[in-house]
N, C-alpha and C positions, 0 to 999 in steps of 0.2 A: 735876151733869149739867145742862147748858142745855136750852133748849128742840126745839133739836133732837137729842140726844140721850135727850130722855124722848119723843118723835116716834119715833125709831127702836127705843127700847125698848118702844113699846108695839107695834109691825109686828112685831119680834122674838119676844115674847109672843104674838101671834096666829098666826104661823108655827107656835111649837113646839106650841102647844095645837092646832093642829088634827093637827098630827105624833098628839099622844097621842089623841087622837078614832079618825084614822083606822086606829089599829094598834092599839086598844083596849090602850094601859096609860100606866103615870105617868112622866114623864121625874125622875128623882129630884134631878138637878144643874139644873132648870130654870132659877133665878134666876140663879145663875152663871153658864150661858150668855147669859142674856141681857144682863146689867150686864157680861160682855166684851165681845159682843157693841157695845152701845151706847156704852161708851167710846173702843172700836178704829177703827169704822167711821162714816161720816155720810149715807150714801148707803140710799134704802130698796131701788135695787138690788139692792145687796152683800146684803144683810138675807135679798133673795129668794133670791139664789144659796147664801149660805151654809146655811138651811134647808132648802131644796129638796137639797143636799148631805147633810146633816143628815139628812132622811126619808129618804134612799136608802143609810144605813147603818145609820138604825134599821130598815130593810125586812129588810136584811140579817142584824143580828144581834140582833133583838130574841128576847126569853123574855116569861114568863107574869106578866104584873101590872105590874112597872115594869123598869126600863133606865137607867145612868147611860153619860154619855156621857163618854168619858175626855180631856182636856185635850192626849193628842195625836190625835185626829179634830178636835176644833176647831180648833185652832191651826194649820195649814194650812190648812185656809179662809179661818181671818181674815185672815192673810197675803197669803194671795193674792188676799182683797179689799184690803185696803189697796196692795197693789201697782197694781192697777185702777183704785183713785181716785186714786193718785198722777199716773196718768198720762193719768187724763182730762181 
């Protein structure tokens, strides 16, 4: 991972942890979202969109303590950020 990619991992990182802040519990697939996250995408955009997408499904189906988030919620996102940078 280049330097913009640990750039975008670390904005990725900040997203999800304040995710687990504000809804008081632990994202358990954390690192793996984020290292998709920062391979797929380059943009700290995308980054916001996808997490901001991200809290508004953990709002939705979170329980008590922690929450994984399953690889088909992500992966439509990332997708459709990379379709965004493709074409900006």
């Amino acid at each position: 991972m280049g330097e913009s990619g640990s750039r975008i991992a670390e904005r990725a990182l900040m997203h999800l942890e304040a995710i687990e802040c504000a809804h008081d519990l632990r994202i358990t697939n954390k690192s793996e979202i984020v290292s998709e996250i920062a391979c797929r995408v380059s943009d700290e955009r995308s980054v916001l969109v996808i997490c901001t997408s991200l809290n508004t499904w953990v709002a939705m189906n979170r329980t008590d303590g922690s929450i994984f988030i399953p690889r088909e919620v992500l992966e439509p996102l990332i997708e459709l950020a990379e379709i965004r940078e493709r074409s900006a």
